[in-house]
DRENPA-3360 file (N, C-alpha, C; in nm, 2 decimals, always signed):
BEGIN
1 = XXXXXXXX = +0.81/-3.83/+2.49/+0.89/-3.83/+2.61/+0.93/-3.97/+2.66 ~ +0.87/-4.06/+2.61/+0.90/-4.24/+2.63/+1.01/-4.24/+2.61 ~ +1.13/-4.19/+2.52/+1.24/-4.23/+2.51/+1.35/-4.15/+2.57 ~ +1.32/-4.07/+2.65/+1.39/-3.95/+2.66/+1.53/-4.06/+2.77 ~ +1.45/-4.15/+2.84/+1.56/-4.24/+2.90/+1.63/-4.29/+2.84 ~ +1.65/-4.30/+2.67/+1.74/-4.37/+2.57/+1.84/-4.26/+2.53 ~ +1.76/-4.11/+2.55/+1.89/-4.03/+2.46/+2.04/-4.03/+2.56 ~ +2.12/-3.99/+2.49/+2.25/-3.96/+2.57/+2.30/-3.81/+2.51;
9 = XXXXXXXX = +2.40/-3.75/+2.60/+2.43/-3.63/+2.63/+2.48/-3.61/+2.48 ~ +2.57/-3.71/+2.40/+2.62/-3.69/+2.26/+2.52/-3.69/+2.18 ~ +2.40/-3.71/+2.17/+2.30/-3.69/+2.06/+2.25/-3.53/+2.04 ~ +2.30/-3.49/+2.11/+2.30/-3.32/+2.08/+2.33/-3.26/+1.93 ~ +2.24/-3.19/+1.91/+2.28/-3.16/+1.75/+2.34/-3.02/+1.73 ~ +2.49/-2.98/+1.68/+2.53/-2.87/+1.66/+2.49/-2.75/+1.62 ~ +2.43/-2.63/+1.65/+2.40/-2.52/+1.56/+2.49/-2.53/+1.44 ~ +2.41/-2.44/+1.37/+2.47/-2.41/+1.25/+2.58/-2.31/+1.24;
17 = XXXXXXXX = +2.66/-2.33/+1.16/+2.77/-2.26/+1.12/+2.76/-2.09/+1.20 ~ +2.67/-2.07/+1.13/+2.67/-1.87/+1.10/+2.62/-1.87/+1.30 ~ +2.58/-1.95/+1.34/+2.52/-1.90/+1.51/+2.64/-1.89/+1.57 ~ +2.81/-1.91/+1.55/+2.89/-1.86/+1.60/+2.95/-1.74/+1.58 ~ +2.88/-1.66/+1.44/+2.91/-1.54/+1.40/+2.89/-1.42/+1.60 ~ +3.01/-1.37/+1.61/+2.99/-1.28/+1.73/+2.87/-1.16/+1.70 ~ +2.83/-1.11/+1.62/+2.72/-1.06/+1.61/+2.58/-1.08/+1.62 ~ +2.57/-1.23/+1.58/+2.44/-1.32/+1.63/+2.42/-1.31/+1.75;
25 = XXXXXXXX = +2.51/-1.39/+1.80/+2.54/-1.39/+2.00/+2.53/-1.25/+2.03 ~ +2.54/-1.19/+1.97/+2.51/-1.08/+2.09/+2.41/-1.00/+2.03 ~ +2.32/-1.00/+1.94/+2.22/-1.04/+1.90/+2.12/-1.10/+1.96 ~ +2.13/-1.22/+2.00/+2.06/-1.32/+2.08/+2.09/-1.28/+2.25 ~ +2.19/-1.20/+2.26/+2.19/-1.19/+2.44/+2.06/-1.08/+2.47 ~ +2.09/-0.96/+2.36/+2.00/-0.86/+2.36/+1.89/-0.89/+2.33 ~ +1.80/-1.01/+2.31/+1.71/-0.99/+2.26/+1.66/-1.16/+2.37 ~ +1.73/-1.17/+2.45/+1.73/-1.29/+2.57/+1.62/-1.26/+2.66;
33 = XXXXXXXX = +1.51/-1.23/+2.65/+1.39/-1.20/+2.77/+1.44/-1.24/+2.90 ~ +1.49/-1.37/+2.90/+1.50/-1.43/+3.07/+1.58/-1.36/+3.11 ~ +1.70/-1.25/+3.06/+1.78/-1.21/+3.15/+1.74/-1.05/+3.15 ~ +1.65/-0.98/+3.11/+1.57/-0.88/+3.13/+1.48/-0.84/+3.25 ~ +1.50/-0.74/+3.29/+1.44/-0.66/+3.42/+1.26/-0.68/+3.34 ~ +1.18/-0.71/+3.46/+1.05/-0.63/+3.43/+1.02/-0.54/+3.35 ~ +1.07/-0.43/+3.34/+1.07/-0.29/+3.30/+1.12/-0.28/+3.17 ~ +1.24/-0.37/+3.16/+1.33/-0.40/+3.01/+1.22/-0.47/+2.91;
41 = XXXXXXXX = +1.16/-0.61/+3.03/+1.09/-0.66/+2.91/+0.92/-0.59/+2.89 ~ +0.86/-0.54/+2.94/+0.81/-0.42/+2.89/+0.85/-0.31/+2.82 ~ +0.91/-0.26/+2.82/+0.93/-0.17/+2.68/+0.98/-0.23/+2.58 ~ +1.06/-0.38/+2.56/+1.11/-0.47/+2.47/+0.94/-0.46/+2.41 ~ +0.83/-0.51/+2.50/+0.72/-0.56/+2.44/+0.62/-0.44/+2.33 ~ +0.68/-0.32/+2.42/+0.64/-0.19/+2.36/+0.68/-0.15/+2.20 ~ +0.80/-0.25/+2.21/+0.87/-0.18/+2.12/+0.85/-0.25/+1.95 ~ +0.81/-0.41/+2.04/+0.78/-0.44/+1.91/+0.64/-0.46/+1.89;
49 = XXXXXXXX = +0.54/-0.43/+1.97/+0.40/-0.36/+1.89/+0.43/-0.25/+1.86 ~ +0.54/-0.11/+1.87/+0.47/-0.03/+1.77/+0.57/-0.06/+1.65 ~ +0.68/-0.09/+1.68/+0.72/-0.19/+1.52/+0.58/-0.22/+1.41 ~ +0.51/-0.35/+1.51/+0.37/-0.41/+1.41/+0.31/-0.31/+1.37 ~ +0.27/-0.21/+1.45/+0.17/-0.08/+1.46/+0.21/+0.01/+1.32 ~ +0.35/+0.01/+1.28/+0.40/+0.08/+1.23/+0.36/+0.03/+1.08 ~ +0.46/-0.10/+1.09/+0.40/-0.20/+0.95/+0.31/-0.20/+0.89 ~ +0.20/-0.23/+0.98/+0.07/-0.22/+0.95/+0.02/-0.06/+0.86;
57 = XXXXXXXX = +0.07/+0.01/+1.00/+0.03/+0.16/+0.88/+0.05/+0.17/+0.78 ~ +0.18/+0.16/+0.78/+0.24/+0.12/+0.62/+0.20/+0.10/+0.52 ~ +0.18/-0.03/+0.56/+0.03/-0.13/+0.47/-0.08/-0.07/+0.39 ~ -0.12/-0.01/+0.52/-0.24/+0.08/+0.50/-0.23/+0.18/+0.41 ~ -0.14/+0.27/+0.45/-0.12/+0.39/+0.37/-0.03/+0.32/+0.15 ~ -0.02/+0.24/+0.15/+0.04/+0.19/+0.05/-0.12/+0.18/+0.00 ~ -0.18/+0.07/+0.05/-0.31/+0.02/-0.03/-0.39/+0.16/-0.06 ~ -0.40/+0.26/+0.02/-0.48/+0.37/+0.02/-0.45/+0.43/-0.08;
65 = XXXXXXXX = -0.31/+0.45/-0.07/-0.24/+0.51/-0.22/-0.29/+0.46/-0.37 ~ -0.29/+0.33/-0.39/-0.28/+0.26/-0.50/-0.40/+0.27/-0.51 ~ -0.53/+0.28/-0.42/-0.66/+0.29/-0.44/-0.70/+0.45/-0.51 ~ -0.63/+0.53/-0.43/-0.62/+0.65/-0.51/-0.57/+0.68/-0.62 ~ -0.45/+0.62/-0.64/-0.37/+0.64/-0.81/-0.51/+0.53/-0.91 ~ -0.55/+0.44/-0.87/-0.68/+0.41/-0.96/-0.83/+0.45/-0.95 ~ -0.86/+0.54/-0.87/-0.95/+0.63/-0.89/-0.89/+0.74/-0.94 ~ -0.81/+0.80/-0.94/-0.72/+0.93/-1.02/-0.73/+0.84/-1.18;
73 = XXXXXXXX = -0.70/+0.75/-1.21/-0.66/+0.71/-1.35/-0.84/+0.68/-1.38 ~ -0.90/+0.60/-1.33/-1.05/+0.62/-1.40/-1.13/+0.77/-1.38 ~ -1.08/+0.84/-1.32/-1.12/+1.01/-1.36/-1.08/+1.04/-1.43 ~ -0.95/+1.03/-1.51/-0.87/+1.06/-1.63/-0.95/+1.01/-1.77 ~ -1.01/+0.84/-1.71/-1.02/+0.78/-1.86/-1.20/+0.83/-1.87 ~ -1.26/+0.86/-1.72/-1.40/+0.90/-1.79/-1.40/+1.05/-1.82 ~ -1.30/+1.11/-1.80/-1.30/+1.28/-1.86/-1.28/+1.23/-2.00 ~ -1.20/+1.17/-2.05/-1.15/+1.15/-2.18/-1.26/+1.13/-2.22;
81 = XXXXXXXX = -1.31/+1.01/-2.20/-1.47/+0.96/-2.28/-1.54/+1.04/-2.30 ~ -1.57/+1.15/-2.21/-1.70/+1.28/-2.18/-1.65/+1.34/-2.35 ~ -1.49/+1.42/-2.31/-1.49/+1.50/-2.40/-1.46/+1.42/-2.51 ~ -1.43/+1.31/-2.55/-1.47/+1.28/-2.64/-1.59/+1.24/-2.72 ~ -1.70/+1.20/-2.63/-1.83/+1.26/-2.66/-1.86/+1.37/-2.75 ~ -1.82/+1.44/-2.63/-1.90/+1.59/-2.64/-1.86/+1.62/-2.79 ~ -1.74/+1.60/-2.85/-1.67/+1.63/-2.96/-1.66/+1.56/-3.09 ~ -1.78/+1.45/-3.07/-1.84/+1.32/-3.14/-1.96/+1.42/-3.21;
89 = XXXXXXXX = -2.01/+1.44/-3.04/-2.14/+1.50/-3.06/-2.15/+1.65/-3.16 ~ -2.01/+1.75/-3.20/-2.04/+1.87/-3.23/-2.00/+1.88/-3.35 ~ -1.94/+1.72/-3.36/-1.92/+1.68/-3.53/-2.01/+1.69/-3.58 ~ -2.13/+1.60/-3.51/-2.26/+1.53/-3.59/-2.36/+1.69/-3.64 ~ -2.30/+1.79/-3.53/-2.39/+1.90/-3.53/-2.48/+1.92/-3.45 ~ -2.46/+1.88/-3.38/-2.52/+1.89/-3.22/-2.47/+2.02/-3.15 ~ -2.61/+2.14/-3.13/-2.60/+2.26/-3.08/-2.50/+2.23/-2.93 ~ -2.44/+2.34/-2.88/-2.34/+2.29/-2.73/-2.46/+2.29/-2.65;
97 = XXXXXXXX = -2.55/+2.37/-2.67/-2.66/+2.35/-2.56/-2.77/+2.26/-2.53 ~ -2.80/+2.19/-2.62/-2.85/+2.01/-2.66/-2.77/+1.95/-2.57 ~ -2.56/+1.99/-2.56/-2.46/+1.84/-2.54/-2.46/+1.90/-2.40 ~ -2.48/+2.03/-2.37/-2.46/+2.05/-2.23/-2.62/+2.00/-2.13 ~ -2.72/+1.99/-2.17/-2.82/+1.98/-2.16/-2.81/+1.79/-2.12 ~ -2.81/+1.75/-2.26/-2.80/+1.58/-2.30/-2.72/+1.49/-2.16 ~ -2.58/+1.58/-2.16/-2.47/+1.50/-2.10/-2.46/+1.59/-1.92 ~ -2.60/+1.69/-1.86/-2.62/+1.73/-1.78/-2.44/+1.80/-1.69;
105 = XXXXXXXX = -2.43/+1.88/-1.81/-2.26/+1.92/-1.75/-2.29/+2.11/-1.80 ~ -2.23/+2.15/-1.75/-2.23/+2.32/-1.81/-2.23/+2.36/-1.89 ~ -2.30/+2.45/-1.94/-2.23/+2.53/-2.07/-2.05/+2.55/-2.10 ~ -2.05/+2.60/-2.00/-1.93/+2.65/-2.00/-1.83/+2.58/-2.07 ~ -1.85/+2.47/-1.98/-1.75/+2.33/-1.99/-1.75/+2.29/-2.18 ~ -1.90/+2.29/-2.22/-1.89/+2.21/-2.33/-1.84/+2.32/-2.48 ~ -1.87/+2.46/-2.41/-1.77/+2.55/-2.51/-1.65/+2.55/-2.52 ~ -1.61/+2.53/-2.41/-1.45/+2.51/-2.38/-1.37/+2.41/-2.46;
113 = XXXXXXXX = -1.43/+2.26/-2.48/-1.41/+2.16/-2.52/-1.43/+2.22/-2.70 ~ -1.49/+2.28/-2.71/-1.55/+2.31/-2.83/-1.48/+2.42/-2.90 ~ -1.42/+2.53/-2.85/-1.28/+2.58/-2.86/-1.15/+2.55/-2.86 ~ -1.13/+2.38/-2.77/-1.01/+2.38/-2.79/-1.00/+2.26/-2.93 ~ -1.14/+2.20/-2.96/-1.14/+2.15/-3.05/-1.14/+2.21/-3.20 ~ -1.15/+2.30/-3.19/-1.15/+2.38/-3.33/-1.05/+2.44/-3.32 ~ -1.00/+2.49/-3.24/-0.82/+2.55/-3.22/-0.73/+2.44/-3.26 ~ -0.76/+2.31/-3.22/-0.67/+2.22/-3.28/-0.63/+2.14/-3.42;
% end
């Protein structure tokens, strides 16, 4: 502020081009705090935390998603591994009730795998 006695009124520097676009300006009147009621700029202030509020969820619900499509896809690849196990195992000659026993999963389950492997 030491030189502020040297500037003169023509050292002003021009906005840019596009700040005369009529939609900016009135853009910028709407969005002018100082000429806002109390009331205006309170709900102005309302309006853009739940804007943030909203973002944020956003956010949230995206990451949550993508956490879930990669728990969904490593349930896919450790079912695969099981029954391919199990199907390893009934090669070698391994009773179902040893693989249901061994790999602590059902009977059920390991006949099922074991019918659709011999159907195919």
């Amino acid at each position: 502020m030491k030189v502020t006695h040297t500037l003169k009124e023509t050292n002003t520097s021009a906005p840019p081009e596009y700040w005369s676009e009529e939609w900016i300006q009135e853009a910028i009147k709407e969005l002018d705090l100082r000429n806002m009621t109390p009331m205006e700029r309170e709900y102005a202030a309302r309006q853009i935390v739940k804007a943030v509020m909203y973002n944020t969820s956003m956010k949230e619900r995206e990451e949550a998603m993508r956490e879930r499509d990669e728990a969904v896809q490593k349930i896919d690849e450790l079912t695969k591994q099981r029954t391919a196990s199990i199907i390893n195992l009934l090669v070698i000659g391994m009773a179902p009730e040893q693989i249901s026993d061994a790999l602590d999963m059902p009977l059920s389950e390991v006949l099922k795998i074991k019918n659709e492997h011999e159907g195919s």
